[in-house]
C-alpha positions as CSV (number, residue, x, y, z in Angstrom):
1,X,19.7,6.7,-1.8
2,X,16.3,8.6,-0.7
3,X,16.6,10.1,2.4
4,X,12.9,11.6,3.3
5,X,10.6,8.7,2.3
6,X,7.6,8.6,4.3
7,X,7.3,6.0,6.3
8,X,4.2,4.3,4.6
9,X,2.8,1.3,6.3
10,X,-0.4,-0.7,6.1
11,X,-2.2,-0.2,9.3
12,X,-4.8,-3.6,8.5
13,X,-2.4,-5.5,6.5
14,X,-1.9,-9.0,8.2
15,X,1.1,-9.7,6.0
16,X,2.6,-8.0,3.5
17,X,5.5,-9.1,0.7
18,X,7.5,-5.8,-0.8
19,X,9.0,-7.8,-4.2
20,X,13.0,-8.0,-4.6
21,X,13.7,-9.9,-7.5
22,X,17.8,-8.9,-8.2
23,X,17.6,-5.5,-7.3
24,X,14.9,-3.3,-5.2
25,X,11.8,-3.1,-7.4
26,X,10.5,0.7,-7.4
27,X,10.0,3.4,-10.2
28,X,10.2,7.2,-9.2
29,X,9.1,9.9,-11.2
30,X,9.6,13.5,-11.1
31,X,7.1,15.8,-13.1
32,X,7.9,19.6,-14.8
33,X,6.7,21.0,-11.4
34,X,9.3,19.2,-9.3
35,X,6.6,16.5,-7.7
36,X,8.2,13.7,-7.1
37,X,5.8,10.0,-7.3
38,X,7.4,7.0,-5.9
39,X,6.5,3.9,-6.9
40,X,6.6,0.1,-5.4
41,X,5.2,-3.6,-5.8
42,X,3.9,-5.1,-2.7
43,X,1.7,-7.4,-2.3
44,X,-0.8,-7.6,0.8
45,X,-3.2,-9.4,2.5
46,X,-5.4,-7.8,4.4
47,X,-8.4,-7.6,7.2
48,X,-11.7,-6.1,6.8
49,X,-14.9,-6.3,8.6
50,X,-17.9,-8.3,6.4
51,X,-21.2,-7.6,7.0
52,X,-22.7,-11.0,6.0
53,X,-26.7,-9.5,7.0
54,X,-27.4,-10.3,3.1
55,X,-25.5,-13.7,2.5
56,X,-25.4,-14.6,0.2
57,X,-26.5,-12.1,-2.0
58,X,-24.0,-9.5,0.2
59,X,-21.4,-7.3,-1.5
60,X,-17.8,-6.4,0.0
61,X,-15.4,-3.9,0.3
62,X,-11.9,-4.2,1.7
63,X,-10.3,-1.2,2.0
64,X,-6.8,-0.4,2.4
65,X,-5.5,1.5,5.5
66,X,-2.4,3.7,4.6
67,X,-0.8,5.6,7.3
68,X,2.8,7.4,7.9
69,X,3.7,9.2,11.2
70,X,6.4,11.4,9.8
71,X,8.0,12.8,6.4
């Protein structure tokens, strides 16, 4: 059906689940200037360095990694 997607992936996922239930579960929108959004549920678990110095009054933040090598 699409035949440029990028190919996205999640360079410090660990694993990841793209959801199926009956049919592929993605939205795509197109806007009046011809951008095109694509949309998909996935769910991801992920790894991220902690700085535990202030445990255990520390706060954290996980980023996501998204890369694609071509278009």
């Amino acid at each position: 059906m699409f035949q440029r997607l990028p190919d996205l992936y999640f360079a410090n996922a660990r694993t990841s689940k793209f959801h199926d239930v009956t049919i592929p579960n993605f939205s795509l929108f197109i806007d009046r200037d011809g951008n095109i959004a694509y949309s998909t549920r996935v769910t991801l678990n992920v790894a991220c360095n902690l700085e535990l110095a202030n445990y255990p009054m520390d706060s954290q933040t996980c980023g996501i990694r998204m890369v694609s090598c071509k278009l």
